[in-house]
C-alpha positions as CSV (number, residue, x, y, z in Angstrom):
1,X,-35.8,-0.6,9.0
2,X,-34.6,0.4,12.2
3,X,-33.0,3.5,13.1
4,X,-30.3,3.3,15.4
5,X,-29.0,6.4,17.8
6,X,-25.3,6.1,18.1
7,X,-26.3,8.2,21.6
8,X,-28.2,7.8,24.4
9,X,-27.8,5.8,27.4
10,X,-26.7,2.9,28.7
11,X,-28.1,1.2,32.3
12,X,-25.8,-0.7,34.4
13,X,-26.5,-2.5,37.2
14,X,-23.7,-3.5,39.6
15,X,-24.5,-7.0,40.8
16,X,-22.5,-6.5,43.8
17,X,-24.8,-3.8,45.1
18,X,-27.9,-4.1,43.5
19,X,-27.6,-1.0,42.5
20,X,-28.9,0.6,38.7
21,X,-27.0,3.5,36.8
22,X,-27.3,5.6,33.5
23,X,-24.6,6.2,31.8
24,X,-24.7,8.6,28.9
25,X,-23.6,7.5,25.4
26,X,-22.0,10.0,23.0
27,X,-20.7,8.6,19.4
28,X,-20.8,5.3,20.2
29,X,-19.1,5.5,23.1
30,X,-19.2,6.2,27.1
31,X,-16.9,8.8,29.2
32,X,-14.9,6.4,31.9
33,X,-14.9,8.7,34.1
34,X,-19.1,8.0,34.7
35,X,-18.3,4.6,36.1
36,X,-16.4,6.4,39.0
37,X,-20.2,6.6,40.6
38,X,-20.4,3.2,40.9
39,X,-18.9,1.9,44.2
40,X,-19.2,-0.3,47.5
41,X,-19.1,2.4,50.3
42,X,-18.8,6.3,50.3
43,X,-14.6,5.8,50.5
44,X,-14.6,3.2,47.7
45,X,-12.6,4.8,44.8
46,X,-14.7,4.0,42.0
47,X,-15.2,1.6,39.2
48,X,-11.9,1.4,37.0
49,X,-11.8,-0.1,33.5
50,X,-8.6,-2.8,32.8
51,X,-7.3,-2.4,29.1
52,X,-3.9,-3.0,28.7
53,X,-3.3,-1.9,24.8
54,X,-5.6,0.4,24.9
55,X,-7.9,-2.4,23.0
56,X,-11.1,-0.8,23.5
57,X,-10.2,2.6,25.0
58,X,-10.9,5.6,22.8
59,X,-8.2,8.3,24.5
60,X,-9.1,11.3,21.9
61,X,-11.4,12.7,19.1
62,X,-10.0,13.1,15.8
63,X,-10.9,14.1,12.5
64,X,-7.8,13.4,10.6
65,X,-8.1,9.4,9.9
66,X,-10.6,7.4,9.7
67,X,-10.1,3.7,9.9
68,X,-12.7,0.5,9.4
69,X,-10.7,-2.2,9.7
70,X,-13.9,-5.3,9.0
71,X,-14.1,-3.7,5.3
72,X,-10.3,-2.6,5.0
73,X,-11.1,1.2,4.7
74,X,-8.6,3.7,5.3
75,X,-9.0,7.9,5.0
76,X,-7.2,11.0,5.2
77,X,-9.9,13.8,6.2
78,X,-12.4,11.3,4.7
79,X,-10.4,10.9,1.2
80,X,-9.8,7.7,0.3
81,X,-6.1,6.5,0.5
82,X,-6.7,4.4,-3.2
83,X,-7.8,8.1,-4.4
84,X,-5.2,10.1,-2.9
85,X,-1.9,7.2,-3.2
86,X,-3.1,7.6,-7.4
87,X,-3.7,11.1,-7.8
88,X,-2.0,13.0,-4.7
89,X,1.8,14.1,-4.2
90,X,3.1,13.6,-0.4
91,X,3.3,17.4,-0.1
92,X,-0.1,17.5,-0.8
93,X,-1.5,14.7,1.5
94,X,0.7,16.4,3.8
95,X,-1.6,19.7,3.8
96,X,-4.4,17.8,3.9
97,X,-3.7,15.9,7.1
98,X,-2.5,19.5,8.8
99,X,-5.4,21.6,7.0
100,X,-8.0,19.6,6.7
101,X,-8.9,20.3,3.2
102,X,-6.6,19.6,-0.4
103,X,-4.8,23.0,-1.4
104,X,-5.8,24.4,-4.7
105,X,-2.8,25.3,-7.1
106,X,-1.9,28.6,-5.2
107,X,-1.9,27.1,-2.0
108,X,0.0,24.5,-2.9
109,X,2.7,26.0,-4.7
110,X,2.9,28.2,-1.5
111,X,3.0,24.9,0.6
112,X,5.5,23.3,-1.5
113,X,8.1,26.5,-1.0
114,X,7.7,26.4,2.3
115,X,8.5,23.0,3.2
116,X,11.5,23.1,0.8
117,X,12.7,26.4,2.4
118,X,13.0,24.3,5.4
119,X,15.2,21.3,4.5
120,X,18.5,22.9,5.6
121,X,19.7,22.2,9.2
122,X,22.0,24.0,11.3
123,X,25.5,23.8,11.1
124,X,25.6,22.6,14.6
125,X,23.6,19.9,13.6
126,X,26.7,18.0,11.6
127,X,29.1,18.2,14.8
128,X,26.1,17.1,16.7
129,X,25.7,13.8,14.5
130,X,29.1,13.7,14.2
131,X,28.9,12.5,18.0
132,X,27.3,9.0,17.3
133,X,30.0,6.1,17.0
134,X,30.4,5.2,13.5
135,X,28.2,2.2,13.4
136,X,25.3,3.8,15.0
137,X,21.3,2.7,14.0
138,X,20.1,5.4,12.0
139,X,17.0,5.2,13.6
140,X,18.5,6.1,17.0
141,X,20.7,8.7,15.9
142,X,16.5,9.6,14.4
143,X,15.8,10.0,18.0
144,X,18.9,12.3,18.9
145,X,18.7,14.5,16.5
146,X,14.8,15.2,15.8
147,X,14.7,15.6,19.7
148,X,17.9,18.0,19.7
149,X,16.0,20.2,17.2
150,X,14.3,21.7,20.4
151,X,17.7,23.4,21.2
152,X,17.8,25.1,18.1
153,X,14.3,26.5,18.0
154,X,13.8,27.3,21.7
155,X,10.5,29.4,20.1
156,X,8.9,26.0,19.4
157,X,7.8,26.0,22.9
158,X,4.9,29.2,22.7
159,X,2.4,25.8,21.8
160,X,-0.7,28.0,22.1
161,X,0.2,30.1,19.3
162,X,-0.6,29.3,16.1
163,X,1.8,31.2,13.8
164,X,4.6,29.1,16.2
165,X,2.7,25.9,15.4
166,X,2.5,26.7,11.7
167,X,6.5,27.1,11.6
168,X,7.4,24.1,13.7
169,X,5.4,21.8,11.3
170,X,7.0,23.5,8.1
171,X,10.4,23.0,9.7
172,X,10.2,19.4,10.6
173,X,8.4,17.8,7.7
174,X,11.5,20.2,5.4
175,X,14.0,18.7,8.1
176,X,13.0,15.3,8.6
177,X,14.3,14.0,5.1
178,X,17.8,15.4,5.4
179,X,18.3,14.3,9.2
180,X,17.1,10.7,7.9
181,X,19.6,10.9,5.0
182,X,22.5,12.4,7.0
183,X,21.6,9.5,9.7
184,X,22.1,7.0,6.6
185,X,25.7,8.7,5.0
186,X,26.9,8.7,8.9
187,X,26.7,5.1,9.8
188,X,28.1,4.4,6.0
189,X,30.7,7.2,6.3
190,X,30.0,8.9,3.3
191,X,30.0,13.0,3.1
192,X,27.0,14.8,3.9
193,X,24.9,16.0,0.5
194,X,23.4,19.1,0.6
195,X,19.4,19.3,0.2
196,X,18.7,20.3,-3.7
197,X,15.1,22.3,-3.6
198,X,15.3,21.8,-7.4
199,X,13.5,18.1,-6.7
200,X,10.4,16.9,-5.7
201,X,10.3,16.1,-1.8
202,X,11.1,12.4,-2.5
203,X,13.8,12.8,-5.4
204,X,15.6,15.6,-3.2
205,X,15.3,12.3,-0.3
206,X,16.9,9.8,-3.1
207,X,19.5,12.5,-3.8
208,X,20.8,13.4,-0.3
209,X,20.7,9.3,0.6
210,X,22.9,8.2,-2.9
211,X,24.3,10.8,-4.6
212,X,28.4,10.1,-5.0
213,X,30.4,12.2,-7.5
214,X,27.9,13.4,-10.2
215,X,26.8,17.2,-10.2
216,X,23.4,16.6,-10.9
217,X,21.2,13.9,-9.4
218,X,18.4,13.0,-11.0
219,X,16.5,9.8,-9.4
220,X,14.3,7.4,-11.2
221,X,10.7,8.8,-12.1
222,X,9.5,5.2,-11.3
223,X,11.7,4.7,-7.7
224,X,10.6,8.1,-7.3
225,X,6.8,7.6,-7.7
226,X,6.5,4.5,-5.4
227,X,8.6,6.5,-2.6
228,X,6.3,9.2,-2.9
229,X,3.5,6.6,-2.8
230,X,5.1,4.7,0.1
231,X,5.0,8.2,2.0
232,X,1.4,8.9,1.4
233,X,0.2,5.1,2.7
234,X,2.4,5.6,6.3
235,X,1.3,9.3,6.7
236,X,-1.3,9.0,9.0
237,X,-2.4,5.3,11.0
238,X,-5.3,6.7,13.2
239,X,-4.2,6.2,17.1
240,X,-0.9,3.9,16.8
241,X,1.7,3.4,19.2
242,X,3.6,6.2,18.0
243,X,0.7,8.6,17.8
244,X,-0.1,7.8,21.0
245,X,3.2,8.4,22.3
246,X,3.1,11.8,20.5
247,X,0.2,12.3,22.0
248,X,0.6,11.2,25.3
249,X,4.3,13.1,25.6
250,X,2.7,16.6,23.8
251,X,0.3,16.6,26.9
252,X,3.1,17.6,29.1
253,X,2.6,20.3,27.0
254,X,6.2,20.1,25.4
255,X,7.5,21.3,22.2
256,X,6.7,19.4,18.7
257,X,10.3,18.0,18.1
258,X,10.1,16.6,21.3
259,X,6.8,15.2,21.0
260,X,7.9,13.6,17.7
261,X,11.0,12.6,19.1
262,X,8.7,9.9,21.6
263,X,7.1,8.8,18.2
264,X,10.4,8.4,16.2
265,X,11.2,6.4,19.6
266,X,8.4,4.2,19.3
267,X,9.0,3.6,15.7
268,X,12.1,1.9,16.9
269,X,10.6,-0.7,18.1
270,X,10.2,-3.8,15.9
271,X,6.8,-4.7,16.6
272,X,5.9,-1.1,15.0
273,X,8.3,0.1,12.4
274,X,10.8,-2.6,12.1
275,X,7.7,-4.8,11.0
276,X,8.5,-5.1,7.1
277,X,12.5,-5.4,8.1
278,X,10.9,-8.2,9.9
279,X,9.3,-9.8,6.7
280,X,12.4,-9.3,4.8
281,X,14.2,-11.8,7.6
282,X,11.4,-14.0,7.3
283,X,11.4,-14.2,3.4
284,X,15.6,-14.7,3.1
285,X,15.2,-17.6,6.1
286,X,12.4,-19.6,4.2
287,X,15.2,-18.7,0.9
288,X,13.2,-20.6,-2.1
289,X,9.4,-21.3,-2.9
290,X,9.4,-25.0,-2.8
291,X,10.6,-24.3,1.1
292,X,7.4,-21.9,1.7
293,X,4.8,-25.4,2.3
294,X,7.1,-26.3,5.1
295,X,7.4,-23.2,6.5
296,X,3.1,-22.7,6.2
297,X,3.1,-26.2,8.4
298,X,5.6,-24.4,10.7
299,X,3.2,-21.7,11.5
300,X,0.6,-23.6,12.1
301,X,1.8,-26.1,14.3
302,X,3.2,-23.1,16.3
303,X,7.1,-23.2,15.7
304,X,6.9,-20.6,13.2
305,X,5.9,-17.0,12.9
306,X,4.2,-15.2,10.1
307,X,5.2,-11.8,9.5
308,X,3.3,-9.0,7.2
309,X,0.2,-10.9,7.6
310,X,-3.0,-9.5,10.1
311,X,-2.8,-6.3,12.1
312,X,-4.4,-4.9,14.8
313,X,-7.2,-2.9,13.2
314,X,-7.5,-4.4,9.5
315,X,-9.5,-7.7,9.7
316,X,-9.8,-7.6,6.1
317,X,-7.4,-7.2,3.0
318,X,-5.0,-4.0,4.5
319,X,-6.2,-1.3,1.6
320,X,-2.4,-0.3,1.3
321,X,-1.0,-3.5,1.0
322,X,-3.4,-3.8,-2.0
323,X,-1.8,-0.9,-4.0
324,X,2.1,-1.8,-2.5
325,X,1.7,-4.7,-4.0
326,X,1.0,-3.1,-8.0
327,X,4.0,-0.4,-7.1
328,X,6.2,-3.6,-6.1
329,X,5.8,-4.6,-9.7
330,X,6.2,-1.4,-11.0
331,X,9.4,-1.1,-8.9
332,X,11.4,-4.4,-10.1
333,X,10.4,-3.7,-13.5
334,X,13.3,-0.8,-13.1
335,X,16.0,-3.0,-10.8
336,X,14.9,-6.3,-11.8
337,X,12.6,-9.2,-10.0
338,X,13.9,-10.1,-6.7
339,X,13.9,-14.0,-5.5
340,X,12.2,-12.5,-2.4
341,X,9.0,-10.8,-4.1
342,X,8.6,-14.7,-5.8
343,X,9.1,-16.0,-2.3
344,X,6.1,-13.5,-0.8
345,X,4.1,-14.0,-3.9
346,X,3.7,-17.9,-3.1
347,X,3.3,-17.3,0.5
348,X,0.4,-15.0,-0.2
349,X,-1.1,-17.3,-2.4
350,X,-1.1,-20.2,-0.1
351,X,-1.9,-18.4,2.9
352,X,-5.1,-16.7,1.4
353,X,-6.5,-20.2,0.5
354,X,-6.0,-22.0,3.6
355,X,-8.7,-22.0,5.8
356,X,-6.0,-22.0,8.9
357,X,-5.1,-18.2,8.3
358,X,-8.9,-17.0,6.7
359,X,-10.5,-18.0,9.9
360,X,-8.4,-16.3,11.7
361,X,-8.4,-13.2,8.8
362,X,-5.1,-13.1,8.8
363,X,-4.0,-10.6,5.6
364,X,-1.4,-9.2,4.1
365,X,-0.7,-5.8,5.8
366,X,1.4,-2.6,4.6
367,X,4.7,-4.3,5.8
368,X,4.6,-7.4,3.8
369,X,5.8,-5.9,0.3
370,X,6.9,-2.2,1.6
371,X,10.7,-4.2,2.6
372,X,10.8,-5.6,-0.5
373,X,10.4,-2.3,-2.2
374,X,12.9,-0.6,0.1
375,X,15.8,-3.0,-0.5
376,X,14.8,-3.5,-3.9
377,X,15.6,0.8,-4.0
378,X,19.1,0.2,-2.6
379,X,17.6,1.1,1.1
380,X,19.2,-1.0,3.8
381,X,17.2,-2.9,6.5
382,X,18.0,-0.3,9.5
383,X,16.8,2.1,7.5
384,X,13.4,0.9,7.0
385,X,11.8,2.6,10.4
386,X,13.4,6.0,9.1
387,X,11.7,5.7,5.8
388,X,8.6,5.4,7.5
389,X,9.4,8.2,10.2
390,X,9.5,10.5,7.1
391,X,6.0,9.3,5.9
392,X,4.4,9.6,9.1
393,X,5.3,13.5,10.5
394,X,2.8,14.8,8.7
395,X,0.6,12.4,10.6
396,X,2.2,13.2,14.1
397,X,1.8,16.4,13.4
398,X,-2.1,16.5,12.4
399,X,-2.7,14.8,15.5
400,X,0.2,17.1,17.9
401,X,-1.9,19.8,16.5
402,X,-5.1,18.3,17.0
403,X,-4.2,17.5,20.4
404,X,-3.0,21.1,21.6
405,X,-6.3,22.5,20.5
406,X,-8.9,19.8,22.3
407,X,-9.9,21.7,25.4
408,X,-11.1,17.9,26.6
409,X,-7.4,16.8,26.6
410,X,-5.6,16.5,30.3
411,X,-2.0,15.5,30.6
412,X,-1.9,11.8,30.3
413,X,-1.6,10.0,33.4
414,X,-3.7,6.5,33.2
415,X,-4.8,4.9,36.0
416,X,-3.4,1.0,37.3
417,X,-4.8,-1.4,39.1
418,X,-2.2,-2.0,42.2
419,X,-1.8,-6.1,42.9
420,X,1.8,-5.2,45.5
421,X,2.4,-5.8,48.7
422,X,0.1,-4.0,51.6
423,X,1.5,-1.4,54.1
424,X,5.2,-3.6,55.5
425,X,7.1,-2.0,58.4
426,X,11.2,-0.8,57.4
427,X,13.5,-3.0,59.5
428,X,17.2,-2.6,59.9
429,X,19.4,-4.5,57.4
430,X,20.5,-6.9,59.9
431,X,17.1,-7.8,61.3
432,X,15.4,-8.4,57.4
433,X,14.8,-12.0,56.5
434,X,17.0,-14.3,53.9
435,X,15.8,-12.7,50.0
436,X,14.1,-15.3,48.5
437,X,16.4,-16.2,45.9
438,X,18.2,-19.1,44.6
439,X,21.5,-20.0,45.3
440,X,22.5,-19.4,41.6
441,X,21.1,-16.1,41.4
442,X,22.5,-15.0,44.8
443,X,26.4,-15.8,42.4
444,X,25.2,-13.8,40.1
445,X,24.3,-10.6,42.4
446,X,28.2,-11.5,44.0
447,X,29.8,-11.1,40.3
């Protein structure tokens, strides 16, 4: 058998000059930066590399997640997420994303204090939310709010120390839940509900979001469970587009709650966290079974659009929407069986047998049954991206911290390949040529 060196070198040799270079390999992998050598002349810049995506760019090292997308593996710290989604608490996946290692009793116990002693927000914060018109996306009041946070703890900026660190990241993952439940009671114009520390992380969540006129809330064990669950499968995604924007915004070597404000802001977006609200649109617009066939034909011929199925990394099963799909069950058996999970059921089936979608390993992923669980728990669709800002701090975090600590890290500032206009003389208005635009669009510009 042969043995294979994930380092070493690698020779290139630039056809254009005849020229030969080595180019160390570390991990698997090559620093860019070596391929600056090769050039034209003296004055030439250097070789670039073109990835738009970042599709085969590594822009950190990490130890937090570990992600092989060919056999659908997914770990925390190098824990298995079926291990820790059956056995693990949030709180606890939570420390071991920050920590690196699982807390013993002590530890956690300590953890768990912490984090609840954190859940209150400043007074401030109510007039603050208060500000956003009454029909405002939670989500963006999200990004107001966890960004405002800076205001109120100007000591989150001392970065380099760690005791600062270690309070920033207790106060946001205690914070987080009651600014995503206070964003909820806002746009419906209920009353605020005070955090209860009495509950678990996810039951004091259910409590703040529903709670009405009864003096003590006690959620579902089983709608508790699969929240907690649903948490623990979005906490950490390995370098996504809101990692990397926490990432790429903590270089500037800016506070956490602004940091995680860029990520909450990517989350936004519906080709990252609005994915399974998407899924839930799909489902209601294909509206019965015997309609899924047709829509199936729709996809393929091009006219129609599959959501909840492939993803990025996973070219395999996803590994979480494996054990979404058992709490799904688990959840209706408690508000009863929703058209919609029959709906997904058959598309599932149909889709894993056709030889259109498994040649193009196209899966279920982590959004196709997590919308169905949220509305099936009373949540509404804008509030789906909030429900997984809550999952994922601890993940943001992990990798803020991470980040702040890498001595290889630089402020991020990539590099673009310019295709404009060369060097153009400024002339006065009356001398400059007709635009070249249409008569239509010149109306336009005159409205």
């Amino acid at each position: 058998m042969t043995t294979v060196n994930p380092s070493g070198s690698l020779t290139v040799t630039d056809n254009r000059t005849g020229k030969t270079y080595d180019i160390p390999v570390e991990n698997g992998a090559f620093k860019t930066m070596d391929f600056r050598q090769i050039k034209l002349s003296d004055d030439d810049f250097g070789l670039l590399g073109y990835d738009p995506g970042f599709l085969n760019t590594a822009s950190c090292k990490s130890a937090i997640t570990y992600i092989d997308g060919d056999r659908g593996i997914l770990r925390y710290r190098g824990y298995p997420i079926e291990q820790l989604a059956q056995h693990s608490t949030f709180l606890e996946t939570a420390y071991l994303l920050i920590k690196g290692e699982l807390p013993d009793k002590e530890r956690l116990a300590v953890w768990s204090y912490n984090i609840h002693h954190h859940t209150m927000t400043h007074a401030n914060i109510v007039k603050f939310m208060d500000g956003f018109r009454y029909d405002a996306h939670p989500m963006g009041i999200m990004v107001g709010t966890v960004g405002a946070l800076s205001t109120f703890y100007p000591d989150a900026k001392n970065i380099m120390n760690e005791d600062s660190r270690k309070l920033q990241v207790r106060r946001l993952i205690g914070k987080i839940p009651t600014l995503a439940a206070m964003s909820f009671r806002h746009s419906m114009g209920f009353p605020y509900v005070l955090p209860d520390n009495d509950l678990s992380y996810p039951g004091n969540f259910l409590s703040m979001m529903f709670k009405m006129t009864e003096h003590n809330y006690r959620p579902n064990p089983v709608l508790e469970r699969a929240l907690d669950v649903l948490f623990i499968l979005h906490a950490d995604h390995e370098q996504n587009c809101s990692t990397n924007a926490v990432r790429a915004v903590g270089s500037s070597g800016v506070d956490p709650y602004t940091a995680v404000a860029a990520g909450c802001a990517a989350l936004y977006g519906p080709k990252h966290g609005g994915a399974n609200e998407a899924v839930i649109r799909m489902l209601m617009e294909i509206g019965s079974i015997d309609k899924v066939p047709e829509f199936i034909k729709s996809v393929k011929a091009g006219s129609g659009r599959l959501m909840g199925f492939g993803h990025r990394v996973y070219k395999n099963y996803d590994p979480r929407a494996k054990i979404i799909k058992k709490i799904a069950f688990e959840v209706f058996e408690e508000t009863g069986r929703s058209p919609l999970l029959d709906i997904a059921l058959e598309l599932e089936r149909i889709a894993l047998e056709d030889d259109y979608f498994i040649a193009r390993k196209l899966y279920p992923n982590v959004d196709f049954y997590s919308g169905l669980i949220y509305k099936a728990m009373g949540f509404p669709l804008d509030m789906f991206p909030v429900l997984f800002a809550i999952g994922r701090i601890p993940g943001w975090l992990s990798q803020w911290t991470e980040h702040v600590q890498d001595s290889d890290q630089k402020i991020a500032r990539p590099r673009q390949l310019y295709l404009g206009e060369e060097v153009r003389d400024w002339m006065p208005i009356e001398s400059r040529p007709r635009n070249r635009m249409d008569e239509k669009k010149l109306d336009i510009c005159r409205l």
